[in-house]
N, C-alpha and C positions, 0 to 999 in steps of 0.2 A: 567227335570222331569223323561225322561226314563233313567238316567244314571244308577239307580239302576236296572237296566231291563235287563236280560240276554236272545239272541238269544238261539235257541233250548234247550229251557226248557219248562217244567208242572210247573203252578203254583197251589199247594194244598190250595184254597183260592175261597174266590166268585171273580169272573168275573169285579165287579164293583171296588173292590180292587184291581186288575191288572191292569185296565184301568185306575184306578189314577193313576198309575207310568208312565203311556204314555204321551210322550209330543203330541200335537195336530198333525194332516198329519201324520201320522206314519204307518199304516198298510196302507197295499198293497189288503187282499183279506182277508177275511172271509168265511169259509164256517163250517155249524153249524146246528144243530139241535137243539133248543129249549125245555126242558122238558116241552110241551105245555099243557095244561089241566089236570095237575097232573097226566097222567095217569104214567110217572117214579118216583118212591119215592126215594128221597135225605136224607132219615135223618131228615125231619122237615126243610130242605130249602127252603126257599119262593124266586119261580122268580118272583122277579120287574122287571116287562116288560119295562116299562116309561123309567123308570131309565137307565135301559141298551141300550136303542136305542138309547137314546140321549148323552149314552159316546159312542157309536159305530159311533157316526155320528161326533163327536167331533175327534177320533184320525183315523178315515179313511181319506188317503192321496187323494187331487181331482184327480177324474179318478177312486177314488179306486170301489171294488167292492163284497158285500155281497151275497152270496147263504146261504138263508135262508129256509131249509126242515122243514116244518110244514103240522100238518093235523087236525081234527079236530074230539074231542068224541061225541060220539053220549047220549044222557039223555034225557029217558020220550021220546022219540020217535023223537027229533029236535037234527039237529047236531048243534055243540055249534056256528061255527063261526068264532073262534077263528084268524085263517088263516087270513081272510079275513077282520079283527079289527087291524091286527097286521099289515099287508099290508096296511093298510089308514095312522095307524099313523107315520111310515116309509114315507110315502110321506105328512104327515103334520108337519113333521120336517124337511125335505129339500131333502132327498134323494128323487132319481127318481124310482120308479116301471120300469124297465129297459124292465124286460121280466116275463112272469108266464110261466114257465116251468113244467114238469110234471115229476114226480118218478114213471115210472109205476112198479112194483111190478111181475116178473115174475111167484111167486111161491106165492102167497099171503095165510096166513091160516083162514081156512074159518070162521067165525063169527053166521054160523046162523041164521040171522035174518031175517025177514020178507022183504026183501031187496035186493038188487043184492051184491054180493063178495066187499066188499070195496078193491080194487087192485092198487091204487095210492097213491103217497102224494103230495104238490105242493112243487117246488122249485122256489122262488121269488127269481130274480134278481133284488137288490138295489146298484144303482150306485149314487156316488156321484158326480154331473154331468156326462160330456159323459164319458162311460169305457175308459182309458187311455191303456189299452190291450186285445185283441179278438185275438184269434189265431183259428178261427174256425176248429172242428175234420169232416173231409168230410168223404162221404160212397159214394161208387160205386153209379153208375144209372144203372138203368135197362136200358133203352132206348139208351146207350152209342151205338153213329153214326150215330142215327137216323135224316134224314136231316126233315125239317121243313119248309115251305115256309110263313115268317110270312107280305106278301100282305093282306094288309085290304081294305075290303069291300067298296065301296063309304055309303052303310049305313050303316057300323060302323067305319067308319073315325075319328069323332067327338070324340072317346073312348078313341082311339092312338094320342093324343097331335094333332089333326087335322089335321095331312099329312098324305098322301099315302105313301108308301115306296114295293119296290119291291124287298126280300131279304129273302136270304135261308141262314139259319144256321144249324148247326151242334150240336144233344145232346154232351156236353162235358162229359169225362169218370168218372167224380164224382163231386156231389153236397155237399152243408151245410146241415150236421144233422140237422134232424127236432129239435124243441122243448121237443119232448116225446123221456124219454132217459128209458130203461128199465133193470130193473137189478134184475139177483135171491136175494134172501135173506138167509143171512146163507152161503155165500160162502167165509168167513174172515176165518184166522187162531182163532182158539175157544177162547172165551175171556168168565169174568165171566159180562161184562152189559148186559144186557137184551135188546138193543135194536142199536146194532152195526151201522156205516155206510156200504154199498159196496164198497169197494175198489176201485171199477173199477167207482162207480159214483164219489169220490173224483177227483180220477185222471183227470177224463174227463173234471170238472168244474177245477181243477187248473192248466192243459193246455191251457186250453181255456180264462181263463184270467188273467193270471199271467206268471211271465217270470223270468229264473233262480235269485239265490239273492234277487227276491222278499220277503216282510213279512207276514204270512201266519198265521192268527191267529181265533182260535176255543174257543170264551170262554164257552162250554160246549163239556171241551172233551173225557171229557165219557172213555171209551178203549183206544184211541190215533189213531184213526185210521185216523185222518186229518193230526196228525206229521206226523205218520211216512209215508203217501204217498208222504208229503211235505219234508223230511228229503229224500228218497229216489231220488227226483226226484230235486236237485238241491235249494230247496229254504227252507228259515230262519221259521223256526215257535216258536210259543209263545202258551201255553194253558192256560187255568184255569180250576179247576176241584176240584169241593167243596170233593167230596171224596176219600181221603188220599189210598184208597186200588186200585181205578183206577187208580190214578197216577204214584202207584208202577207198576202195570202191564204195561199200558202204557209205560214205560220207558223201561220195558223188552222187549215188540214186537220191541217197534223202535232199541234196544240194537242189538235186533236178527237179525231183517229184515238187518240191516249195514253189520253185520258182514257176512252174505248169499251173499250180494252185490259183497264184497272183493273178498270173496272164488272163 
């Protein structure tokens, strides 16, 4: 089924029609933004949610692993939800809710409302069964040297698997990123969608669970900014992308981005 299916390409098509050329186990990683709650206009394209999660769960290879950025509009004063509808039926079709991650928004533009700054989005981690690759991005510790004496209590023994233990360890010089990864907005080379990835959040989640030669596919990919981090950084990618003018562009950055690489 995917013989018709070319690595490092855009496909100018819906998502669901690329996913038919897929044979079953075939991707690797996912990461993608959802036009959630119509707030991006496509031209009169209607996202089938249903429909695309249950071909996402069909050609993800086990181990594989989806980061899915969604957030949720706000109408008549209740946020919609969205996020969080979209998240259940992901695990009422078999994938796992792995991790709820957070997009915090360094530069967020203000909104106005009666309200605090809306300055996140969630990023769901959906595996299918356990991730098959973690390559965790560490950061410094603050506390790197600091000795610790971790001796428990006779009344809090019970806490620590019920032995006492007499034992001093050492902060090691860097731990796992937290969960909240935060990124400016508007730091991409200028594209014309209206609502770009970070660069630097791409790279972060396709380090972190994917490995050279992986397959890396975005069926909403908007600018291209998931190829070409994936194009730069050693692994195969595949888009979809219902409009024809993104595609073009997209193919341009990735075109440029290679050729900067070389130089």
């Amino acid at each position: 089924m995917s013989d018709n299916l070319l690595f490092d390409k855009i496909y100018a098509e819906d998502c669901l029609v690329t996913m038919g050329k897929m044979a079953e186990n075939y991707i690797d990683l996912v990461i993608t933004s959802p036009p959630y709650d119509d707030l991006r206009k496509y031209g009169g394209y209607v996202f089938k949610f249903e429909p695309i999660a249950n071909e996402l769960y069909r050609v993800m290879k086990q181990g594989g692993v989806i980061i899915w950025v969604v957030a949720d509009s706000t109408r008549n004063g209740t946020e919609s939800g969205t996020s969080f509808k979209q998240a259940l039926y992901f695990k009422q079709i078999g994938f796992n809710l792995y991790d709820t991650m957070i997009y915090q928004k360094s530069n967020p533009v203000p909104l106005s409302h009666r309200r605090y700054e809306q300055s996140f989005e969630y990023m769901f981690v959906f595996s299918k069964g356990k991730p098959k690759t973690f390559n965790p991005i560490r950061i410094p510790c603050k506390s790197v040297g600091t000795k610790k004496n971790r001796a428990v209590s006779k009344a809090n023994e019970e806490t620590y698997s019920g032995r006492r233990r007499d034992e001093i360890t050492v902060v090691n010089s860097t731990k796992i990123h937290s969960n909240i990864f935060t990124y400016g907005v508007g730091n991409n080379d200028k594209t014309k969608h209206n609502a770009p990835f970070p660069e630097q959040l791409v790279y972060d989640q396709l380090i972190s669970w994917s490995n050279p030669c992986d397959i890396i596919y975005d069926p909403f990919m908007g600018s291209g900014t998931t190829a070409k981090v994936a194009a730069l950084n050693q692994r195969h990618y595949i888009g979809s992308e219902v409009n024809e003018q993104y595609c073009i562009e997209a193919e341009r950055r990735i075109e440029s981005a290679l050729q900067k690489q070389k130089a």
